[in-house]
N, C-alpha and C positions, 0 to 999 in steps of 0.2 A: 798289319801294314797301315803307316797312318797317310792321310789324307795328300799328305807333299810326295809320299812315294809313290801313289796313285799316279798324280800328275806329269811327276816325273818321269814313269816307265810309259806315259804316254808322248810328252811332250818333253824331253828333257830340257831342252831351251826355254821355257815357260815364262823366265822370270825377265827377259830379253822382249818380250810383246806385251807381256800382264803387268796392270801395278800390283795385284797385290794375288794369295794364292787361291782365296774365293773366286776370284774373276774367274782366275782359267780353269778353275774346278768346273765353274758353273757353264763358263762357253765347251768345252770340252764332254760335260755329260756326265763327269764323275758326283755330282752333284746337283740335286734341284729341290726346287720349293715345293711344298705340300700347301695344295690348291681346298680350304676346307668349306664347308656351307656358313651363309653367316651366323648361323644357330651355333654356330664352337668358336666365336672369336673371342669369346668369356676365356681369358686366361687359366682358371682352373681348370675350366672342361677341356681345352688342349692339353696342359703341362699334365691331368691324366692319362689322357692315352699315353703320352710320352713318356711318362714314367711306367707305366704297366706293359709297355711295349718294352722300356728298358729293363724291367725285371725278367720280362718273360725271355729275354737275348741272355741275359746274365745265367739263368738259372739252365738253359739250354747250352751253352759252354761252357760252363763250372758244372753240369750235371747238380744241382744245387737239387735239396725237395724243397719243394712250396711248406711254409709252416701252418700247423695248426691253426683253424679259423678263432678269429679270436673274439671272447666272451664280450659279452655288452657290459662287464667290468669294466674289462681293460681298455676298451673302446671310448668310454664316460671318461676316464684320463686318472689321476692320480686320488684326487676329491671325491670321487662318484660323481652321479649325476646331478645334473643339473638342478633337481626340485630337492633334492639335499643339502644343497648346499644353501638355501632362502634362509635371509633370516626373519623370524618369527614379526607376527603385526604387533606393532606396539597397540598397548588394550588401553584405552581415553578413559 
């Protein structure tokens, strides 16, 4: 059910008092803001939770398994890590 149908089966005239469909999502209750401490207004430490919450809804409705944890390989990325990839001190 996406987000207009919510509104809709609440408010079917919605569009006759709102400009737009956030409004009346938000006046109405079908939506609201996530109130956080100011220690998570750092962009990554939000869009984490957001995305580990997204995984963990995805994998709970697809029945999905969680994958293998993965090696401190594959993790370092394509190169390896980091103190591999230095290049050597030029010798005077």
């Amino acid at each position: 059910m996406s987000l207009r149908d919510y509104v809709e089966a609440i408010f079917p005239e919605w569009e006759r008092w709102y400009p737009s469909l956030f409004d009346a999502a938000a006046d109405l209750g079908v939506i609201r803001a996530r109130v956080c401490p100011p220690s998570q207004l750092l962009l990554s430490r939000r869009h984490s939770g957001i995305r580990d919450e997204a995984i963990r809804e995805f994998r709970e409705r697809w029945n999905a398994a969680e994958p293998e944890s993965e090696t401190s390989d594959l993790a370092a990325g394509p190169r390896g890590s980091r103190a591999t990839r230095r290049r050597p001190r030029a010798r005077a």
